[in-house]
C-alpha positions as CSV (number, residue, x, y, z in Angstrom):
1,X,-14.0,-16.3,4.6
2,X,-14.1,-16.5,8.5
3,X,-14.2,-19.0,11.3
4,X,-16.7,-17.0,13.3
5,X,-15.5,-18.7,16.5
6,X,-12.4,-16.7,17.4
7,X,-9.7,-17.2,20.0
8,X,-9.7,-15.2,23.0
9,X,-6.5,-13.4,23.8
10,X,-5.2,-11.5,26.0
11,X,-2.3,-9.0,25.3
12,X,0.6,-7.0,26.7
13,X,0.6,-3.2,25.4
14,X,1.7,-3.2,21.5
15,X,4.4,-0.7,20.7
16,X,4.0,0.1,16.9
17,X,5.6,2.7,14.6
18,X,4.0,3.7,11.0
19,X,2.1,6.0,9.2
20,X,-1.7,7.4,10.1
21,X,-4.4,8.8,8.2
22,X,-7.8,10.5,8.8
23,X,-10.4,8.7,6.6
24,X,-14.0,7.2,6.5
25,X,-15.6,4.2,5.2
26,X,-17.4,5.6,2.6
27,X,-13.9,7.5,1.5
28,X,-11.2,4.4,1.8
29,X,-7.5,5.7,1.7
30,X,-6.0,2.5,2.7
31,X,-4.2,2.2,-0.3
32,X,-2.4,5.3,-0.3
33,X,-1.9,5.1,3.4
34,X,-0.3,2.0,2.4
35,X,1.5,3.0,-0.7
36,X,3.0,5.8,1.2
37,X,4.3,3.3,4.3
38,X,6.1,0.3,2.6
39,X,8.4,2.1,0.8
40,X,9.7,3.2,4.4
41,X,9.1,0.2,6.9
42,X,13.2,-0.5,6.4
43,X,13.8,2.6,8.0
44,X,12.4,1.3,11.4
45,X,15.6,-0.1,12.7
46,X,14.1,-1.8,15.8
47,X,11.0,-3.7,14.5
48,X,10.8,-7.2,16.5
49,X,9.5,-8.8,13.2
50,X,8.0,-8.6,9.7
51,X,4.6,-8.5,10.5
52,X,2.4,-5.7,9.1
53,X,-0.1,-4.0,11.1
54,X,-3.3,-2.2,10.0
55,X,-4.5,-0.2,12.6
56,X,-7.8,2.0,13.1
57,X,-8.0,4.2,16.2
58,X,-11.9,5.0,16.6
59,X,-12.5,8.4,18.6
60,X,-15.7,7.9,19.7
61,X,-16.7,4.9,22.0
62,X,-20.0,4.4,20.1
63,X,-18.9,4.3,16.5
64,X,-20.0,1.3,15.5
65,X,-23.7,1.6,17.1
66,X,-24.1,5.4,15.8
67,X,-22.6,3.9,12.7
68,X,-22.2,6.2,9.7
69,X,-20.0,5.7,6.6
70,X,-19.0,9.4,6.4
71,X,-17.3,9.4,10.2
72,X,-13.5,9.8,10.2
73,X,-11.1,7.9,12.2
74,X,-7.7,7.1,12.3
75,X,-6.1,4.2,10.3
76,X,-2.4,3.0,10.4
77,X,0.2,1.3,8.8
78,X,2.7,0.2,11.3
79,X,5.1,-2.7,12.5
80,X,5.5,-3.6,15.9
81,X,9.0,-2.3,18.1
82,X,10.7,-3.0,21.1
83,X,11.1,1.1,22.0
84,X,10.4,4.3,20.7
85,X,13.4,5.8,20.8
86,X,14.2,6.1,17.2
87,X,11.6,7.5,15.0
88,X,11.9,7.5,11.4
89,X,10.9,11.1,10.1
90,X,7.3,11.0,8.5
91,X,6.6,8.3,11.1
92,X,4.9,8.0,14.0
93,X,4.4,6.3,17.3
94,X,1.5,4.1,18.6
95,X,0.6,2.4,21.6
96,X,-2.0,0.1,21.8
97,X,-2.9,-1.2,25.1
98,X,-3.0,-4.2,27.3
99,X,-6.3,-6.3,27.2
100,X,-8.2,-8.7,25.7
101,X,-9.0,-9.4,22.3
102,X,-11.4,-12.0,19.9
103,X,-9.1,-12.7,17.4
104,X,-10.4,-13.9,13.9
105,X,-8.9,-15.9,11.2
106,X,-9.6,-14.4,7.7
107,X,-9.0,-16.1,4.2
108,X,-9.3,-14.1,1.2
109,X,-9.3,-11.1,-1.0
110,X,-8.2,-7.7,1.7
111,X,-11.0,-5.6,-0.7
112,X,-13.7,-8.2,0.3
113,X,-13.0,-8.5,4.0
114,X,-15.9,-5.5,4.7
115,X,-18.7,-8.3,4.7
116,X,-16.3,-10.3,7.3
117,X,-16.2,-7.2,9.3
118,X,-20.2,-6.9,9.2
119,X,-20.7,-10.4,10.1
120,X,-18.9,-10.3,13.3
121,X,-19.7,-6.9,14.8
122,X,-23.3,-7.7,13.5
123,X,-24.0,-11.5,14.2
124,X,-21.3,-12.6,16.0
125,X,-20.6,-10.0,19.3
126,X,-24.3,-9.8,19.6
127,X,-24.7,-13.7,20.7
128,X,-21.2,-13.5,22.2
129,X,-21.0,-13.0,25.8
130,X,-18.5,-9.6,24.8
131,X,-18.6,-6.3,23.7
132,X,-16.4,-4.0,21.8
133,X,-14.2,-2.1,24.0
134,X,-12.5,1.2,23.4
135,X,-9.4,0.4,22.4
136,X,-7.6,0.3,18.8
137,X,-8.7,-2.5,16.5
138,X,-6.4,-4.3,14.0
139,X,-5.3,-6.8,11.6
140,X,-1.8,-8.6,11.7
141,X,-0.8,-9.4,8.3
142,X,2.0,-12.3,8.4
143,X,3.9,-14.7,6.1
144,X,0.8,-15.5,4.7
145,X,-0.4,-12.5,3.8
146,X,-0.5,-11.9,0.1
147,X,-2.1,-8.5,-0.3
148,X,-5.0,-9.2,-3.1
149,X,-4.8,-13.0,-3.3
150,X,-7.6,-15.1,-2.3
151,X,-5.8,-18.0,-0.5
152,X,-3.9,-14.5,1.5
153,X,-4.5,-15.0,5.9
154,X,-4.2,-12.3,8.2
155,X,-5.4,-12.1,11.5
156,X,-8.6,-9.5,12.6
157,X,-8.0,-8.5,16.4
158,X,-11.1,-7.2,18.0
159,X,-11.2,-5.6,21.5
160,X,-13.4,-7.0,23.9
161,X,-14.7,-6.6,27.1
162,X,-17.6,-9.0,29.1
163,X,-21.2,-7.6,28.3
């Protein structure tokens, strides 16, 4: 579940560090790109707090409109830092950058959030006065968060730009 009318924000870059994997929609590896993170966050000695990030880094601008299951992109497990200085081994840095966002509230199940996803990239952004912009997308999973649990909250960030 979704309140399909978002805040709008507008962010400084993030500095995250974590874990990436190449996958597709139709072949999920969140899981295991998960599985293979957590066990490691407590290595990251400079992370400003305990929220989670879920990443995906989208190479082509037109993903979404030349939408196809099978396409790879990048998707990450990471936690927000203040530097990158120190870099765990097996990890990796990430910068996402300054701009603005529609931020969504969603309540529920992290396996059934795809339809959530559909509903605002197909019904909302179309009657919205933005687009999707060419930057990383994410969720920020915070004391709330409870993995598969329906009552669980995270955030779904969203990078916009005016039409």
């Amino acid at each position: 579940m979704v309140n399909m009318q978002p805040r709008i924000e507008t962010i400084s870059e993030i500095k995250l560090l974590g874990k990436r994997i190449n996958m597709s929609y139709s072949n999920n590896l969140t899981p295991i790109l998960w599985k293979s993170f957590m066990p490691h966050r407590n290595e990251i000695s400079n992370s400003l707090n305990t929220k989670l990030f879920s990443v995906e880094v989208y190479k082509s601008p037109n993903f979404f409109e030349d939408f196809d299951a099978t396409n790879k992109f990048e998707k990450w497990a990471a936690v927000e830092v203040s530097n990158f200085e120190t870099i765990p081994s097996e990890m990796e840095s990430l910068l996402i950058p300054a701009g603005e966002y529609a931020v969504f509230n969603y309540k529920g199940k992290g396996s059934e959030a795809s339809e959530t996803y559909r509903s605002i990239l197909l019904e909302w952004f179309p009657i919205s006065k933005y687009q999707l912009d060419h930057r990383p997308h994410f969720a920020v999973m915070g004391e709330k968060y409870k993995n598969e649990d329906p009552t669980s909250e995270e955030e779904l960030w969203f990078p916009i730009k005016d039409k």
